[in-house]
Backbone as CSV, one residue per row, in Angstrom:
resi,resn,N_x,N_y,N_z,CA_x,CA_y,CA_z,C_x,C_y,C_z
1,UNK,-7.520,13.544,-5.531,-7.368,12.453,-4.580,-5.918,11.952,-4.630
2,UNK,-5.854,11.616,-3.630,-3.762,11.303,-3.543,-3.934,10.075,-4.068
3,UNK,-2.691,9.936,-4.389,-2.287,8.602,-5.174,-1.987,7.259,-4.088
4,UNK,-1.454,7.670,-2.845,-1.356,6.443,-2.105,-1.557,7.741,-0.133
5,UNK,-1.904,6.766,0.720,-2.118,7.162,1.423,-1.196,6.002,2.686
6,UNK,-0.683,6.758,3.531,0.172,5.641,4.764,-0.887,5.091,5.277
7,UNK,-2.610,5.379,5.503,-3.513,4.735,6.385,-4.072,3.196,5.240
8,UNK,-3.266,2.980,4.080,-3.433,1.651,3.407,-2.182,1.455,2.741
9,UNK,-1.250,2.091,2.600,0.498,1.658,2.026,0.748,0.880,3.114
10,UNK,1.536,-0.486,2.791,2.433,-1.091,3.706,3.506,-0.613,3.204
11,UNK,4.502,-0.932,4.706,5.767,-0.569,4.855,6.632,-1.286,3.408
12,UNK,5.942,-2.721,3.285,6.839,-3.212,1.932,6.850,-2.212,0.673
13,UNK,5.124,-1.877,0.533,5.039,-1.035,-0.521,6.195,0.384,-0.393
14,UNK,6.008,1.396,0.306,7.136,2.218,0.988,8.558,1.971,0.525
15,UNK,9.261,0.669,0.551,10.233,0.314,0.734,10.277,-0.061,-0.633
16,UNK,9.545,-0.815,-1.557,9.761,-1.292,-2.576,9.157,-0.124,-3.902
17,UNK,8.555,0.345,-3.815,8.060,1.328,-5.052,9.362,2.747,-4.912
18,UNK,9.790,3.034,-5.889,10.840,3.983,-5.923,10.414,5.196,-5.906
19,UNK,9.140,5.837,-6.102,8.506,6.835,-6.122,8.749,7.076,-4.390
20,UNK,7.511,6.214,-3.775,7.522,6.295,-2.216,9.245,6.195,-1.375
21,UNK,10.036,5.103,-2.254,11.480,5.258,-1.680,12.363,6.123,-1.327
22,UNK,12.175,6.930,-2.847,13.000,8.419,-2.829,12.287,9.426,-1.542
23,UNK,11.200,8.925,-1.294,10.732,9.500,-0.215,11.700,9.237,0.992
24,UNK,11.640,8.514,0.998,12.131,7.829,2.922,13.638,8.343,2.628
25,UNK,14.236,8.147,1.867,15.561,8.338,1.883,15.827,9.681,2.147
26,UNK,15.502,10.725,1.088,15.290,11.802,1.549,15.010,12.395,2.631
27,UNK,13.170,12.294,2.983,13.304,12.869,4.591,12.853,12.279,5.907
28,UNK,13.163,10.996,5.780,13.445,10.185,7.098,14.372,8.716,6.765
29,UNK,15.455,9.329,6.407,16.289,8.314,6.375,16.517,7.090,7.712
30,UNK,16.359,7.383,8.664,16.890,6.572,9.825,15.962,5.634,10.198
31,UNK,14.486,5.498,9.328,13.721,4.304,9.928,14.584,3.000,8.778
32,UNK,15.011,3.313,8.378,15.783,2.566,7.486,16.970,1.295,8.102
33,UNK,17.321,2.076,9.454,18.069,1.305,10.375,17.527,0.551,11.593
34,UNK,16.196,0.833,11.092,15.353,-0.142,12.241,15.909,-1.440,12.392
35,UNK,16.284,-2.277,13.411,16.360,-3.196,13.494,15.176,-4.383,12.606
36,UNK,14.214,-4.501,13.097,12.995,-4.724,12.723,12.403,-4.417,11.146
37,UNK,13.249,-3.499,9.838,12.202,-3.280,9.331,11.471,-4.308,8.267
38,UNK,12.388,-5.424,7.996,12.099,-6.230,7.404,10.951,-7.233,8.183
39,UNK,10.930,-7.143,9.460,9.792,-8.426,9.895,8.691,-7.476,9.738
40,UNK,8.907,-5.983,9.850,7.407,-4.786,9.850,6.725,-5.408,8.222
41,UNK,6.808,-5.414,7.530,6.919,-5.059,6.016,5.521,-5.101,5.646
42,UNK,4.930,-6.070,6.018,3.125,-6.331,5.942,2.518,-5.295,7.032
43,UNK,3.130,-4.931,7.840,2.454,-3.813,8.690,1.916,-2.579,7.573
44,UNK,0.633,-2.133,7.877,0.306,-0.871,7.141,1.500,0.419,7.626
45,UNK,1.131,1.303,7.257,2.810,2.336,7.638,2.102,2.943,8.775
46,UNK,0.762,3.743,8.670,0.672,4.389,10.257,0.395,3.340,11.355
47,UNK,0.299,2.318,11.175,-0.060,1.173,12.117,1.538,1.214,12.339
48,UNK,2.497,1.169,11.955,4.224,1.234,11.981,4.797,2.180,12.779
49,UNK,4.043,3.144,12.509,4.493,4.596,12.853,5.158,4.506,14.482
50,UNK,4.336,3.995,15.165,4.946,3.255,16.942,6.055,2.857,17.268
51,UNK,6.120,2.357,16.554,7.996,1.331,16.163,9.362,2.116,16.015
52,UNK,8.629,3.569,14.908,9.411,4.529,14.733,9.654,5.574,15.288
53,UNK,8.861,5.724,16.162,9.203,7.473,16.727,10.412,7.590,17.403
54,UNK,11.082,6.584,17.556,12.721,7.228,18.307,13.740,7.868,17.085
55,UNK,12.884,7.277,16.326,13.712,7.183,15.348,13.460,8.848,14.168
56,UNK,12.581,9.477,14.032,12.430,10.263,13.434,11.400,11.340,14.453
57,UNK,11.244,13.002,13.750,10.942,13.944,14.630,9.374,13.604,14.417
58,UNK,8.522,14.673,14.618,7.158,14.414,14.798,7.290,15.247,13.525
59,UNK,8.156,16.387,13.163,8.010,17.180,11.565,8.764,16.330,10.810
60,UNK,9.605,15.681,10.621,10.072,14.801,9.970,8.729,13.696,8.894
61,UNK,7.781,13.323,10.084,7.347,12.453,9.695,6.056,13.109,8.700
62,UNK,5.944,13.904,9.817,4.978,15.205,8.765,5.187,15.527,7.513
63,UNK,6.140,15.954,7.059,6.879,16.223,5.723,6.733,15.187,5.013
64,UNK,7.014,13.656,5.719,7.140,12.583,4.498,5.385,12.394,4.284
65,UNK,4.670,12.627,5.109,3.109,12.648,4.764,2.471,13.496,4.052
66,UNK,3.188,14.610,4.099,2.446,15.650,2.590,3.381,14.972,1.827
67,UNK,4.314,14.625,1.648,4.965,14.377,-0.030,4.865,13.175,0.089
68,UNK,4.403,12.265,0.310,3.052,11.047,-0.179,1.640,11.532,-0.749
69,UNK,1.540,12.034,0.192,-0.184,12.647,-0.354,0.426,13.322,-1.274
70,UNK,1.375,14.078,-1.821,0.927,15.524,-2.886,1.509,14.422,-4.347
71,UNK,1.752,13.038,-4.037,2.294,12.448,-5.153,0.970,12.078,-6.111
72,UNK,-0.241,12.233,-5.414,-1.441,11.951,-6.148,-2.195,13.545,-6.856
């Protein structure tokens, strides 16, 4: 069973746990420049996901979702 899943991680969690961080930085750096990401932060992450798509590819986001899931 995975260790954290985006359909119950909030974006704070994401942003604040360094495990999930090294994630984003790595392979979707640019939601990072969201205008917005600090008012998102209590948003769950796929509830987020809307906000972001200009911002990252549809494999981009894919990638950061197996290496969330494979962290469990």
């Amino acid at each position: 069973m995975a260790k954290y899943s985006l359909d119950t991680v909030t974006v704070a969690e994401v942003l604040d746990n360094p495990e999930l961080r090294s994630l984003v930085d790595s392979l979707i750096p640019a939601v990072l420049e969201h205008p917005l990401l600090e008012v998102g932060r209590s948003f769950i992450f796929n509830d987020a996901v809307p906000y972001i798509e200009d911002l990252v590819t549809e494999d981009e986001l894919n990638a950061f979702r197996e290496a969330v899931e494979a962290l469990g």
